[in-house]
N, C-alpha and C positions, 0 to 999 in steps of 0.2 A: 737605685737607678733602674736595675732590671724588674721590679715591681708598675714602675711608672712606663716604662716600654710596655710592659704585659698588659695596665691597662688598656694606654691608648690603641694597642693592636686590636683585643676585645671592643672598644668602640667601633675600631673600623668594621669589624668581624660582622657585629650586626647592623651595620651601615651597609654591611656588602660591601665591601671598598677594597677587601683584603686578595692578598694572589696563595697560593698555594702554598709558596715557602712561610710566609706569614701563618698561614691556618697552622701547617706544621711545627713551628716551632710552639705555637698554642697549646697543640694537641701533647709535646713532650713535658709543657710546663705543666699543664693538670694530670699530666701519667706520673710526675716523678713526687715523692711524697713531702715537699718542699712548697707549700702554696697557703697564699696569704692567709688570714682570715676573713676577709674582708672578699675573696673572692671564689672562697669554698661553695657557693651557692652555685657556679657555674659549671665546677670539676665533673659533675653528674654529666650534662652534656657532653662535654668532651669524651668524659667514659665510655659515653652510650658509642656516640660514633668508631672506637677502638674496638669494643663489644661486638654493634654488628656487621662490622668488616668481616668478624670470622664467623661467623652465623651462617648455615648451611640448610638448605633445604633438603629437607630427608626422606619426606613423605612420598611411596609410589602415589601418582596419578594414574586413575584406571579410566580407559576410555570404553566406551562403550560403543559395541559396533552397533549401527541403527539400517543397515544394507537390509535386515532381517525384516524390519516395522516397513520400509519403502516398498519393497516387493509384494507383500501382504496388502499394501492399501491402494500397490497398484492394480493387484488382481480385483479387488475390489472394486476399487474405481469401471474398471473395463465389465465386471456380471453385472454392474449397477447401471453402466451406459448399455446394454447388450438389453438385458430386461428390458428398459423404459424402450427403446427402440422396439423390441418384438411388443410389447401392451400397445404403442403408438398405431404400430403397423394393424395389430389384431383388430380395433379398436376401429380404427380408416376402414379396414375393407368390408367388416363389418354393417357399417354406415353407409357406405358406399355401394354395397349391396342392398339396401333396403332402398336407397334412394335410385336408382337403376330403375328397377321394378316398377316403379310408381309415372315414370314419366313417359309420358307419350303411346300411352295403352288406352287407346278408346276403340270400344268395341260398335260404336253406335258413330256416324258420321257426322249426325246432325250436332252431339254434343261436342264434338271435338273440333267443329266450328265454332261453336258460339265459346268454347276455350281461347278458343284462338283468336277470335274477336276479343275477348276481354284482353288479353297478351298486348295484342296490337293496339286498341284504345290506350294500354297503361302506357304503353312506348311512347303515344301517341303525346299524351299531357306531359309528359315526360321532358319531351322534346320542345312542347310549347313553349313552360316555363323555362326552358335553355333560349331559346328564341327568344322571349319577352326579355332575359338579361342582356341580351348579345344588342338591343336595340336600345336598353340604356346606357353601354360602349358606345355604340354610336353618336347619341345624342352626346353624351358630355366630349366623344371624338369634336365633334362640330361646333358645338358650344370651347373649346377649345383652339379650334380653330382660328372663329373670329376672333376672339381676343388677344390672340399671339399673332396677327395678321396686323 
């Protein structure tokens, strides 16, 4: 009788169907040295689960502080923005001084006219072709118009 209980328990076992006192009294049937043959194949399981209940971890874990590697890449970070920032600035004022110097130095009057005449022509087309679009706004304005009228 208590063979035919111990299977159908085992069915339910891997059905998942079983509650605690079920598993347990499983767990005492493959502990005690009284077990079928027919069911020997399963004893190993249950063993294991009795086995690593008492299984202990023993091993130190070593942590590693990394505060050391953060601070290092923060300095870094900050000479590497500090650098590009002074090359940036060297680099501007640099440019910014050669281009200073070149504008609006005419020694001769007459040439610094006809400079300035060209200046004012380029403005000048400039501003046309701004005009010439602004009149095909309008037209499709008015072509618009009429047909939504």
């Amino acid at each position: 009788m208590e063979l035919n209980r111990i299977e159908k328990l085992l069915e339910n076992y891997f059905q998942g169907e079983t509650n605690l006192a079920d598993e347990q009294e499983l767990k005492n049937y493959f502990a005690s040295g009284n077990v079928a043959p027919n069911l020997k194949q399963y004893q190993s399981v249950f063993g294991y689960f009795s086995e690593a209940k008492n299984e202990k971890f023993t091993k130190e874990i070593v942590i590693q502080n990394k505060k050391k590697n953060t601070v290092w890449l923060s300095i870094a970070a900050s000479v590497t923005i500090l650098l590009g920032v002074g090359v940036f600035s060297y680099l501007n004022m640099e440019t910014k001084n050669k281009t200073t110097g070149e504008l609006g130095t005419y020694d001769d009057p007459e040439v610094a006219f006809r400079e300035t005449q060209k200046a004012l022509n380029m403005v000048s087309e400039n501003v046309n072709v701004g005009i010439k679009s602004v009149e095909y706004v309008n037209e499709y304005q008015e072509s618009k118009n009429l047909i939504f009228k």
